[in-house]
C-alpha positions in Angstrom: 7.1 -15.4 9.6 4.2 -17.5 10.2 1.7 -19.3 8.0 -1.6 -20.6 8.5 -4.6 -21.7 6.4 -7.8 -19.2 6.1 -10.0 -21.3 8.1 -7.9 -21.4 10.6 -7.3 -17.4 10.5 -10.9 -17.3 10.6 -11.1 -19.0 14.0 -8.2 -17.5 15.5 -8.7 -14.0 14.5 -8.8 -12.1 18.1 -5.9 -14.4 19.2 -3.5 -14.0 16.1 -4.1 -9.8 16.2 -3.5 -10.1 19.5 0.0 -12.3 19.2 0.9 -9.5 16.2 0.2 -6.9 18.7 2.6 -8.3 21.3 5.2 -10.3 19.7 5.4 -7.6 16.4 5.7 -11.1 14.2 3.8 -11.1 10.4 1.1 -14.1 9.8 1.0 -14.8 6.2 -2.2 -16.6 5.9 -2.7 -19.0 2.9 -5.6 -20.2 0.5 -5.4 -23.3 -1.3 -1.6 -23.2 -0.9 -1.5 -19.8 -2.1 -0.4 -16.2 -0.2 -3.6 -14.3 0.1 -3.0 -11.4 2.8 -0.9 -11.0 6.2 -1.3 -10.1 9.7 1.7 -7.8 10.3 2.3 -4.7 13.7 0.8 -1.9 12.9 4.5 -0.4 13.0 5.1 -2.2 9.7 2.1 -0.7 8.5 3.3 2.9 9.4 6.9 2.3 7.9 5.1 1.3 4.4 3.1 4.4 4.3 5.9 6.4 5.7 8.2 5.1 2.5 4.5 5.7 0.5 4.5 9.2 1.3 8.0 9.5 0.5 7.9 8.0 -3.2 4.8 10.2 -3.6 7.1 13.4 -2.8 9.7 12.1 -5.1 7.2 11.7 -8.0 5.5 15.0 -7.2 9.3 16.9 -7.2 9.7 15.4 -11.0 6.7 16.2 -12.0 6.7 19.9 -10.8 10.0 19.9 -12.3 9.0 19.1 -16.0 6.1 21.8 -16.0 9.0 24.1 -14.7 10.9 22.8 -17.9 8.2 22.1 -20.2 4.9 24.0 -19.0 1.6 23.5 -19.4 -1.5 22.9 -21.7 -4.3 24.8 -21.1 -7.3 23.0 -20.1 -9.5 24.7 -22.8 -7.1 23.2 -25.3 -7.3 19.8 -23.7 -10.9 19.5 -23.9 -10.9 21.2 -27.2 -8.7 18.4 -28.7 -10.6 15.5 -27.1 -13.8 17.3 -28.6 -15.6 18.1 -25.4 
């Protein structure tokens, strides 16, 4: 991986998108010595949301599981409680 300063982001932009885009390397770029964001291939990008989606659908399954187990509360009720 690759570092670089934020000014010097800022005047490379087109050419370090462009190197990401060919050579599929990540630019971390860095603010007063600190990580602040990355340049990474848009396939890296796809893979995170790919695993996103999939931890969504894991989530969603135990979820729709415990309303199986435990049910629901009626919205009426909800409201109700809260005073609305």
């Amino acid at each position: 991986m690759t570092r670089g300063n934020s000014a010097e982001a800022k005047k490379q932009l087109g050419q370090i998108l462009a190197r990401t885009a060919r050579t599929k390397c990540r630019v971390m770029v860095t603010s007063r010595g600190k990580d602040m964001a990355a340049d990474v291939p848009i396939e890296d990008v796809q893979l995170l949301e790919e695993i996103e989606d999939r931890l969504d659908l894991d989530e969603a399954r135990v979820v729709l599981a415990s309303v199986k187990r435990e049910g629901t509360v009626a919205w009426k009720k909800i409201k109700r409680d809260l005073g609305l």
